[in-house]
N, C-alpha and C positions, 0 to 999 in steps of 0.2 A: 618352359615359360619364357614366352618373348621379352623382351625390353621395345618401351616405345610408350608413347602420350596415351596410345588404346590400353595400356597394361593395368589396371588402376594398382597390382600388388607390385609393379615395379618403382611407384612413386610411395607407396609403404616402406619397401625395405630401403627407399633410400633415406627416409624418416628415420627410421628407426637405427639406421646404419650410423649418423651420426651422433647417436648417442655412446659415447667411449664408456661410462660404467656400466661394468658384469652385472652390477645387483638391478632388480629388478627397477623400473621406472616409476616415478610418484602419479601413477595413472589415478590415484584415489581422488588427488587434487585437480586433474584436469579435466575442463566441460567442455569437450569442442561437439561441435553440431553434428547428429548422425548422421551417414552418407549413406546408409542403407548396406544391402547384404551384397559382395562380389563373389561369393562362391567360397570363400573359405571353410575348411569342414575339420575338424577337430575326431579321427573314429576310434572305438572305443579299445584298441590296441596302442593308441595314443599316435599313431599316424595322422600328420598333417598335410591336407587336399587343397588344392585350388583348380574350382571347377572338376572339379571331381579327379584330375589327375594327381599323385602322388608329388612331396616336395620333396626330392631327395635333397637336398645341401641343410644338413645338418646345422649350420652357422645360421642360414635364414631361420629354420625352426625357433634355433635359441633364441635370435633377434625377437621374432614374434613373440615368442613365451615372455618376454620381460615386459609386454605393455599390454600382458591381458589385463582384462579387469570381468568380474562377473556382478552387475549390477544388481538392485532390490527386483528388477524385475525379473528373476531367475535368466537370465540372457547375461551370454561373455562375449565380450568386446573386444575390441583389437582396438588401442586407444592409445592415439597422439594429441601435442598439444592440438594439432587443427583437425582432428578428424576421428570420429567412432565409428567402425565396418562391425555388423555383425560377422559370429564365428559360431555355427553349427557345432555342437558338441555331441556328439553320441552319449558318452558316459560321464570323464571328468578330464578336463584339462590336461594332467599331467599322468603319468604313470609308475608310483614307485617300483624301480628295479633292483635297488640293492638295498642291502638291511646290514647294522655290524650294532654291534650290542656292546655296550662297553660299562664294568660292572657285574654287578652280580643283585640279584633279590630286590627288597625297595631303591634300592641306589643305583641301581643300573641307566641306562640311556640308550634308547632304540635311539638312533642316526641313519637315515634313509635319504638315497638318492635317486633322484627325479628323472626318466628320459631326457629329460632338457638340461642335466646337470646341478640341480636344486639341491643342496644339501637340509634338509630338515632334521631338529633332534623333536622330537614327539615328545609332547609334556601339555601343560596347561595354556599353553600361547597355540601351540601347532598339537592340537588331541586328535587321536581315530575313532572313528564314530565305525559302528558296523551298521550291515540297513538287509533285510530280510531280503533273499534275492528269489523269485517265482520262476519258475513255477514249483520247485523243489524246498524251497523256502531255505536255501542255504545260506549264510551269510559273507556278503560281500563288502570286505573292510577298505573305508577311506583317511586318508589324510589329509588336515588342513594343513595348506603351503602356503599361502599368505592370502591376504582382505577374505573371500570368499571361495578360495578356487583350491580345488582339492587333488589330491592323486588317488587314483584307486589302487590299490596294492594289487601286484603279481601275486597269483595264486601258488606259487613257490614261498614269495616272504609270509602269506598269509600262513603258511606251512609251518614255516618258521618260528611266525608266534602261536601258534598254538604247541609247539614244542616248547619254550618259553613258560607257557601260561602254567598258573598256581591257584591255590582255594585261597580265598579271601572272606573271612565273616562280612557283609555290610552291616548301615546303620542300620537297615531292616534283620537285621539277626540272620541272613540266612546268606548262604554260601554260595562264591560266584566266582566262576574262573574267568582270568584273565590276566593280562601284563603289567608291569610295572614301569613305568619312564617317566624321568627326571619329578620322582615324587609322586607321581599321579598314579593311579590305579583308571584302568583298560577295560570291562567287560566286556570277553566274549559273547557277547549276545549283541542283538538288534535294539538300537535304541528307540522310546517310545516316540511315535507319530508326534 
């Protein structure tokens, strides 16, 4: 990727560069005018494109990941205070790649981390949702990581929790495997439409 007035992701990352906190940006609060789509692609390995070539530098990634935002209109943004580019997403934003469980039974805590370095503990603020995956119908589990924007789980962590999982009665009487984090109870299954 060049540097230069034609670059538009070069006057991005210098946006976004000067922002000095790790933690994510208050993108929830800010309305700048959309500029339309320059080719940023988000694919579902969690690989991030610009114009279709690969972004290797790592740092820019992370840069980027702190001022998504995924709006009401199912559509994720790459959003500063003066400026919203669409971002092509294949599947979800982020990609959890590690899992550490800390605890035991109802008291435990899934803590998973993000390709972009997200630490998330999975509970009632950050739940996983699983969603019927076709053509096999097998289920593919997500995480919410903050406003909207989720990680799909590694098919290794997904592994994980299901070595994890346990019978649980619901308030429907009837028994339902799945995990437990910070309180909350997890069904392995597809949740409803």
């Amino acid at each position: 990727m060049g540097e230069g007035p034609n670059n538009p992701i070069a006057g991005l990352e210098a946006v976004v560069a000067r922002s000095a906190a790790r933690a994510p940006a208050p993108v929830e609060s800010w309305n700048p005018p959309y500029c339309g789509d320059i080719g940023l692609r988000i694919g579902s390995d969690g690989t991030w494109y610009y114009q279709e070539s690969p972004i290797g530098r790592a740092e820019l990634v992370s840069l980027f990941a702190r001022v998504l935002r995924r709006d009401a209109d199912g559509r994720t943004y790459l959003v500063t205070p003066a400026e919203k580019v669409l971002i092509t997403v294949d599947d979800a934003p982020f990609v959890a790649v590690a899992l550490e469980v800390l605890g035991a039974g109802r008291g435990q805590m899934l803590v998973m981390r993000t390709n972009v370095d997200d630490t998330v503990v999975c509970g009632p603020e950050h739940p996983l949702r699983f969603v019927a995956s076709p053509p096999d119908g097998g289920l593919k589990p997500y995480l919410l990581v903050r406003g909207r924007l989720e990680a799909l789980l590694r098919r290794s962590l997904y592994y994980d929790l299901v070595a994890l999982a346990v019978t649980e009665r619901g308030d429907d009487g009837q028994d339902a495997l799945g995990v437990w984090s910070s309180g909350q109870f997890f069904p392995l299954a597809a949740a409803a439409p």
